[in-house]
N, C-alpha and C positions, 0 to 999 in steps of 0.2 A: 464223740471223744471228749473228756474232760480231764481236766487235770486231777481230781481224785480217783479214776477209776483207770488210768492208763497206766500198764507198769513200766518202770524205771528204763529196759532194755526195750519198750518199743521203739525202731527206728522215726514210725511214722509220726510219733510223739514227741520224738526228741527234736524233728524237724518239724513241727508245730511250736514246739517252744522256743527252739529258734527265731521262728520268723516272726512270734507274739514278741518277744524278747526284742528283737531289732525295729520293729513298727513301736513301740512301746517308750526305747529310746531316741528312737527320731522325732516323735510325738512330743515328748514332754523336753525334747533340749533347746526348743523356745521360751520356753517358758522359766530357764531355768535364773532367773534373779528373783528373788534374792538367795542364800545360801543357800535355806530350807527346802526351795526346789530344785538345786543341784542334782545330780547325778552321787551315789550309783542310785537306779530302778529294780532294784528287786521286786520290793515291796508293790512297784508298782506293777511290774510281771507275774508278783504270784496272784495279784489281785483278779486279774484282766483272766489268766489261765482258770480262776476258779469262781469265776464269773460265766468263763464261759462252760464250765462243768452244771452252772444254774439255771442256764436259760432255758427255755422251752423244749423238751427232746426234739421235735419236727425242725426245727430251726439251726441244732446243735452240729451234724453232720453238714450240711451246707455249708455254715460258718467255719468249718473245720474246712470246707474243701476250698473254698472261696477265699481264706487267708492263704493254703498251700498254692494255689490258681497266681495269687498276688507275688507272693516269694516265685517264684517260675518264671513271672513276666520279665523278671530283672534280666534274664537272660537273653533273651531277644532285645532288652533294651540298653544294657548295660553289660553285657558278656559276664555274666554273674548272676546267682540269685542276689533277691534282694537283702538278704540277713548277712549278705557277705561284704556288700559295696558300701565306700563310704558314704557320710551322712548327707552331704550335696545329691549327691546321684539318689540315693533315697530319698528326698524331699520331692525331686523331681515327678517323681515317679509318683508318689504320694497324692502330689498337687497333680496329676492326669485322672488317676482314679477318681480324685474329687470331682471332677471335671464330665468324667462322662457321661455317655448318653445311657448308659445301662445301671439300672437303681441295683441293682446288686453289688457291681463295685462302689460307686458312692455309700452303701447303704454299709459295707464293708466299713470303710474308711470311720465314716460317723462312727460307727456301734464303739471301733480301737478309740478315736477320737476321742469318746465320750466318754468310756470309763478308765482311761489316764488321768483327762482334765480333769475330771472329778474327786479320782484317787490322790493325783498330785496338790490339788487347792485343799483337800482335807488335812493336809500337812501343817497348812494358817491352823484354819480352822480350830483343829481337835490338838490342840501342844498342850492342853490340860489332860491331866489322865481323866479315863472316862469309867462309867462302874463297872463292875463286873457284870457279866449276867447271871441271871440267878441257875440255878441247875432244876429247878420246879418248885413247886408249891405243895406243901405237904398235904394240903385238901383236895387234892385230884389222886386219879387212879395212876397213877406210875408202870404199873404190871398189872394191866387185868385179867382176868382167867379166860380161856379160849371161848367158855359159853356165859352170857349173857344175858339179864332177861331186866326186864323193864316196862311202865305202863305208858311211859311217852318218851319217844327219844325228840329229842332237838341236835340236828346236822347242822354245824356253821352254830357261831358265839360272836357274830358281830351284833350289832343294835337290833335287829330282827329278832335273831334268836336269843340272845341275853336277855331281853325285856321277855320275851316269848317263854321261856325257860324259869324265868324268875315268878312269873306273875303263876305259872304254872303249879310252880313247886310253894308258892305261898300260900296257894287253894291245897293244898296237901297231897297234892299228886307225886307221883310217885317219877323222877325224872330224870334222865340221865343226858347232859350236854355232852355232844362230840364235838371235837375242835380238831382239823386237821396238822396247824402248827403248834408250835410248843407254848406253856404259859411261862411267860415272862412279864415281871411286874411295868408299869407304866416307865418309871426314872430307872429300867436297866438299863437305858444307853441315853444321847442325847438325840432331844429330835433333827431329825432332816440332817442324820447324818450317813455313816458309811455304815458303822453297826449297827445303827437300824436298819438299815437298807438288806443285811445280812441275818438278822436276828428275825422283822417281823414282816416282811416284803414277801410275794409269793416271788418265785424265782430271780431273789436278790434286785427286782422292782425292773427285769426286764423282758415285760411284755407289752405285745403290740396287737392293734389291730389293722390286719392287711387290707391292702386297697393301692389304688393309685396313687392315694395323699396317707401313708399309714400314718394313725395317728398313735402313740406309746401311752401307755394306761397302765395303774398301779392298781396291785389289789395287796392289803392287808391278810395275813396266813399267820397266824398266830393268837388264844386267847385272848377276845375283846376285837377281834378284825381290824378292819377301819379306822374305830376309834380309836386306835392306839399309836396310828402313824398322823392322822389328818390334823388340822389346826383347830376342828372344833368351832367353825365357825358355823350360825343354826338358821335357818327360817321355816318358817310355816311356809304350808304349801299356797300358792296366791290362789283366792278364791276365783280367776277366772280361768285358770289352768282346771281347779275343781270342776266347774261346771261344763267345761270342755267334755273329762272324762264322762258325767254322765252323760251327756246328748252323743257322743260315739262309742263310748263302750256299755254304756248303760251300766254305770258302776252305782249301786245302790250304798244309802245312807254313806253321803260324802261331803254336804252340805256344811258350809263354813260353820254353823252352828249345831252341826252333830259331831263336827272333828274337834270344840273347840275345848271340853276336859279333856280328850287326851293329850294335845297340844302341853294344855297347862300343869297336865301330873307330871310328863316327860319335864319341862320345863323346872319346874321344881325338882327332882331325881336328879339330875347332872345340873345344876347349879347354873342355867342359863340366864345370863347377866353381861352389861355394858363394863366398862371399863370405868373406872372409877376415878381414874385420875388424865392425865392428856395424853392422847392415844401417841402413839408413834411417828417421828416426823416424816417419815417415806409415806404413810401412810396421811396424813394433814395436806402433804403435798398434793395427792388423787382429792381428794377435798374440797380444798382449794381453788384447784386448776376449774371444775367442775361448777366451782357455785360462780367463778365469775363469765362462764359460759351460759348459768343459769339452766345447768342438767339436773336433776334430782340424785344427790349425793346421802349417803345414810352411813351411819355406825352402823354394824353387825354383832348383835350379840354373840357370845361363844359361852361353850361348856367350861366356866369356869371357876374357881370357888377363889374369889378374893376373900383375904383376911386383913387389908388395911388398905387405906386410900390413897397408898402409892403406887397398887397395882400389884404386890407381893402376894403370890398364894399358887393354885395347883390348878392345873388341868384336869378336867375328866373326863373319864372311857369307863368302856363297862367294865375295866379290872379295877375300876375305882368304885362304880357306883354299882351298876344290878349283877356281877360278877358275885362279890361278897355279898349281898344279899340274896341271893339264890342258894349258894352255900352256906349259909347260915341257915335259909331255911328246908333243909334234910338235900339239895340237889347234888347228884353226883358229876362231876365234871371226869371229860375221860378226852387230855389231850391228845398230839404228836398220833394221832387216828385217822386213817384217811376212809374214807366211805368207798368202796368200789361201786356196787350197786342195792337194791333194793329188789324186794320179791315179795308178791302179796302171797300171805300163809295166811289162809281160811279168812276169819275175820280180822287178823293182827299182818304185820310184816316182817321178814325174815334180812337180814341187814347184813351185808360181808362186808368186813372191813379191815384193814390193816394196822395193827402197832408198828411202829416205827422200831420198838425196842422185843414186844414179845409177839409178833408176828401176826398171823392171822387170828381174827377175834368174829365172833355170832355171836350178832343181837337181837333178841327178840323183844318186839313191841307191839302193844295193841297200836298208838297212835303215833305217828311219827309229822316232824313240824319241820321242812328244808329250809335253812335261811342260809348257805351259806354264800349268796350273793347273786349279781347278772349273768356273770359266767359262771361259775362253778353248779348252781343250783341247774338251769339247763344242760349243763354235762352229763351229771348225777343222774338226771332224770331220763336221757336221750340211752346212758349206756346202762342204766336198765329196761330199756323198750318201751319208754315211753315219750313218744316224741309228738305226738299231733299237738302244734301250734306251739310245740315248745321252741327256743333259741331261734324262733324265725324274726324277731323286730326289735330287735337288742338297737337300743335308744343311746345316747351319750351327748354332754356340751364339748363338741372341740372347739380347741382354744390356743390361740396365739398371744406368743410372748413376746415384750420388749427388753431391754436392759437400757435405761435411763440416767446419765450422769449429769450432775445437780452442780451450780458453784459450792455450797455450801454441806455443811456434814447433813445429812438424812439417814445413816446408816447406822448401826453399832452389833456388837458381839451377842446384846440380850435384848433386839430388838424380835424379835418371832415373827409370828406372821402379823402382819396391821390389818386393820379393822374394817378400815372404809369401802364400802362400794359405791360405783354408777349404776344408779337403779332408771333413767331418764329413757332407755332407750330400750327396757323389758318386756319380755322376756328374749326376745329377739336378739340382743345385745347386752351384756354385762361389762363391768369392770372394774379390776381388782387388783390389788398388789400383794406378790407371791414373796414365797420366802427366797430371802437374801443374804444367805451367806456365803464367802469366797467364793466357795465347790461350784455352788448354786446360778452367782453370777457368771463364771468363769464358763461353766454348759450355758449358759444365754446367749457369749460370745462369741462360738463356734464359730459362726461366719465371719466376725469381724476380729481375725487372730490377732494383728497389731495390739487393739484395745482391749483384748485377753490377757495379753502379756503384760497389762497394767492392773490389773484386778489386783496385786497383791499390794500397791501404792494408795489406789485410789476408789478402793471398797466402800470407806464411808461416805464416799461421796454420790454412790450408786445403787441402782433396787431395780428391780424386778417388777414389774405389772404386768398384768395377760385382757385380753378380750377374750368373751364368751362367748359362743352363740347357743341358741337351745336347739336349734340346727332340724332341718326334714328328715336325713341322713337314716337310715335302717344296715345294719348288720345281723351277721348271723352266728351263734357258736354250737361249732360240730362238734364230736367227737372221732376220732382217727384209728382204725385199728391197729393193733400194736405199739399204740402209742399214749404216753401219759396225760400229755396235756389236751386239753384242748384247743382248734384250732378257731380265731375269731376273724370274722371279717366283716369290713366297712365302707359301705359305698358313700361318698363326699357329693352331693349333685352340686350342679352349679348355681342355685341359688344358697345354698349353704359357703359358697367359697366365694361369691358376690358379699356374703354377708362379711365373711372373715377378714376381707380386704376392706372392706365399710368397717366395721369393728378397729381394724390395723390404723386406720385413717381418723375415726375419731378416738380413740387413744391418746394417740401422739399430738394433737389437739390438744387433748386436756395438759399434757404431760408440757407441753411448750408455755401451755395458760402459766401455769404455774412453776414454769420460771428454770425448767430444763436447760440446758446446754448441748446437750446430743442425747442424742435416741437411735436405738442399734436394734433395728427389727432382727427378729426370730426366721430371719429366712433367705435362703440359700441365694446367695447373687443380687439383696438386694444392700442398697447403698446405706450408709448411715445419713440420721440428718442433724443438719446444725440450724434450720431455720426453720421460721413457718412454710415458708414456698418452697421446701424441700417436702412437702407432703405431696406435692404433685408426679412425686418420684415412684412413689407409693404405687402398684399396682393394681388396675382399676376391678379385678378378680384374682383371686388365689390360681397361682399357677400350678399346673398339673405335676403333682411327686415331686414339687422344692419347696411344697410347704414346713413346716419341722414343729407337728401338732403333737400336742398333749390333751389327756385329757381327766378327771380322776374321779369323773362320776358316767356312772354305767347306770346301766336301768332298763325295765322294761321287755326284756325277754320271756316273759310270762307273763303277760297282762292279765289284770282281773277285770272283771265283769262278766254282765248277766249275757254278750253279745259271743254265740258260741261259734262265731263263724270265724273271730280271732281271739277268742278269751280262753283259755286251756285252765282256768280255776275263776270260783265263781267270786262275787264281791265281797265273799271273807275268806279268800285265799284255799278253798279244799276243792281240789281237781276232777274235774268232772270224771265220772266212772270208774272213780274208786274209792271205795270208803277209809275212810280216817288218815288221808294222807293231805299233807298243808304246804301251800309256800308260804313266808314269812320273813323277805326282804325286799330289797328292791326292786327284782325283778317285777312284782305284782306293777310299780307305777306304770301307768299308762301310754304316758310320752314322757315329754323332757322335760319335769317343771321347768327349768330357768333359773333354779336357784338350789343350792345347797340340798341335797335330796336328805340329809341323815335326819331331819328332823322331820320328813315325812314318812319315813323308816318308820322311826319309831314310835308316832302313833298311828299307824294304822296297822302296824306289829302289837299295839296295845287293842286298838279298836279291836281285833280278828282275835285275841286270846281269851277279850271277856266275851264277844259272841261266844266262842267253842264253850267255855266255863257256863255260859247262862246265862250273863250279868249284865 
């Protein structure tokens, strides 16, 4: 059930919006100073309602019954449903569910929790008008004809297949990119906001993968993927992670000095470059904290194109860089298309797929190139019948957050993401500072509500940093019959949550080095600190389903290499026992590098397109 597909007179709907409606205003009437977060919540009701019409279909009926389950309890608790009682008796009730032993009511509570806080802090946030979005691009297929024909298709337009596609169509091939979300230019909305989250998010940026300790992961659905939502921060792949893969996957030509032009064409293409002028103070502060511990602290280069030495100029994604270069040189783009399956015809493939606007579409290709990610490209591939070794070792860094408040300002409106990472404790451990605005911080303070209800005061004085681990952790992505999305899951062992809680612990470390005031771990029931020897508070392991992980690099559900007993495409991405079919994103990595995967994307999306081509 969703709020765009229920009609007006369903009872069972109207009693859904009810009870979103009354959880929605209980939610957000703490928070309400200053005026801007007042009451009324519509806005914030229809948001949460059509939020939940985006979430994952397997997920969507639960949450439908699981909010109706919650309004019902009021009765036995309160001789009333809950959308009926006043706001005392709701909060009660509210703070039980948070409380219990069962993750489905907690997990409830969170999911309402989290896209209020969010909705409601975007009220700071976004008081400037924001652009429109575009309605397309006049260089794609808009309406294409039901039959189709082509000599290479490219599935998926994030850095895999954009670079894939481009270098393709430069050698004069003949190429048509599918993208399953819509194209929308880079500055149609602002980043890390609500319409992005709506515009280029694959179901409005709320998925997960199950487990004990679910960890919530975003994937980019929209021309350019990834790079169109991410910060663009880039590394090469560490040459001992390289050498890993060859000695257990036997991944051929991978060697720090066969990767290292494509490294440097990718590098040049999207504008990879330091900051030019003094990085940001949230980010000085991880810095800081770090060199007088004597950890190995670094700037991170990003994808960006400065035009002056104060740091003024543009982001890039591939609707900036190999997007238009592919379409300028003869390639067809053919967005808002979803790929259903694939079918090998003779020696080419036979491609069903869906427009959004003109419906069902046949594509025929001799050679087709899957990049359209960790998840999506093992979906693709499992619900056309091809599943050996597929979506069985889906890899990720989960990662815990803090929210950090400073005496002094470290924050501001055009601060983005900052630069710095802890590289001292790699790949094992990472650490970084995430993007911080209101919305942003105010989801980091979930468990600590009093110091939520100050974000709208004392934001400049607060940021966001995460620990990383590159983690042992294996998942899996099925697909479900009858059902759209696919289903991901991830098992957390306990040395990966020994590490998170090490990660948790020196974090806060640094974050006190350098001159913190309080630090407000990312996790359910634990305390905030005000001192050094409140690190002892700190949990000596990540406890089971109260951790509150994110994560927003996937990988690895398709490894490459020459090792057939878990490699399902060989060491230039074409899958064993059948001809002319390619991956060509993330999934090929092997394990977790430990750092920033897009830059190993895209050249070994390079490396694999001049193999095919000859070169």
């Amino acid at each position: 059930m969703g709020a765009d597909s229920s009609p007006i007179g369903n009872p069972i709907f109207a009693w859904f919006h009810d009870s979103v409606s009354a959880l929605v205003y209980s939610l957000a009437q703490p928070h309400a100073v200053p005026e801007s977060l007042q009451a009324p919540y519509n806005d914030l009701t229809r948001f949460v309602l059509e939020q939940h019409a985006r979430m994952p279909d397997y997920l969507s009926a639960p949450m439908v019954a699981a909010t109706l389950a919650f309004d019902l309890c009021g009765l036995a608790q309160a001789r009333g449903k809950f959308h009926s009682r006043p706001l005392l008796i709701r909060a009660s009730q509210i703070a039980a569910w948070k409380r219990s032993r069962l993750s489905i009511c907690r997990d409830l509570i969170r999911c309402h929790e989290s896209l209020v806080t969010l909705t409601l802090y975007c009220r700071l946030a976004e008081a400037d008008p924001t652009p429109s979005p575009p309605e397309g691009n006049a260089t794609s297929m808009d309406s294409p004809a039901p039959e189709l024909r082509c000599e290479i298709a490219v599935i998926g337009s994030g850095p895999g297949g954009a670079i894939t596609a481009c270098l393709l169509a430069e050698a004069g091939r003949d190429v048509l990119l599918i993208e399953e979300g819509p194209y929308h230019e880079l500055e149609s909305c602002k980043p890390f906001s609500r319409e992005e989250m709506v515009q280029k998010y694959r179901n409005g940026g709320q998925t997960v993968a199950l487990g004990k300790n679910k960890v919530a992961y975003v994937e980019g659905r929209c021309v350019g993927g990834g790079s169109e939502i991410n910060s663009g921060l880039y590394h090469r792949t560490p040459p001992d992670i390289l050498g890993g893969w060859r000695k257990e996957f036997c991944v051929e030509a991978v060697s720090e000095k066969e990767l290292a032009p494509h490294f440097e064409a990718c590098e040049r293409d999207v504008s990879v470059s330091f900051m030019p002028g003094a990085a940001p103070a949230a980010s000085l502060k991880l810095h800081q904290g770090a060199t007088r511990l004597g950890w190995k602290s670094m700037e991170v280069p990003r994808w960006f194109h400065y035009i002056d030495k104060a740091g003024e100029g543009t982001r890039q994604s591939m609707t900036k860089t190999f997007i238009p270069r592919f379409l300028r040189s003869g390639g067809k783009l053919l967005p808002d298309t979803r790929v259903e399956r694939l079918r090998s015809d003779g020696d080419g493939w036979s491609i069903r797929a869906t427009h959004l606007r003109s419906g069902s579409v046949r594509i025929q290709a001799d050679t087709v190139f899957i990049c359209s990610g960790a998840v999506q490209t093992p979906a693709l591939l499992r619900r056309s019948g091809i599943r050996e070794n597929i979506g069985n070792s889906l890899r990720l860094h989960p990662t815990v957050k803090v929210v950090a408040r400073f005496p002094e300002t470290v924050n501001s409106a055009q601060m983005g993401v900052p630069v710095h990472q802890v590289k001292e404790f790699a790949p094992r451990l990472s650490f970084g500072c995430s993007i911080s605005t209101p919305p942003y911080l105010a989801l980091g303070l979930l468990d600590h509500p009093t110091r939520a209800q100050r974000v709208h005061d004392d934001w400049p004085k607060m940021a966001t940093y995460y620990a990383m681990i590159a983690g042992q952790g294996r998942g899996t992505v099925r697909t479900l019959p009858n059902f759209h999305d696919p289903l991901v899951r991830y098992n957390l062992p306990d040395p990966d949550r020994l590490d998170l809680a090490d990660g948790l612990r020196k974090l806060s470390q640094i974050l006190f080095e350098s001159g913190a005031a309080e630090i407000y771990p990312g996790l359910t029931g634990c305390p905030h600190l005000s001192v050094t020897d409140d690190l002892k508070r700190l949990p000596e392991i990540l406890p089971v389903g109260l951790g509150n992980l994110v994560t927003i690099h996937l990988f690895s559900s398709c490894p490459m290499g020459e090792d057939k007993s878990k490699c399902p495409v060989n060491s230039f991405g074409q899958l064993r026992g059948f001809k002319n079919l390619f991956i060509a994103d993330a999934s090929l990595l092997c394990t977790a590098p430990g750092v920033n995967p897009q830059g190993s994307v895209m050249a070994f999306a390079r490396r694999n397109v001049l193999h095919f081509l000859g070169r």
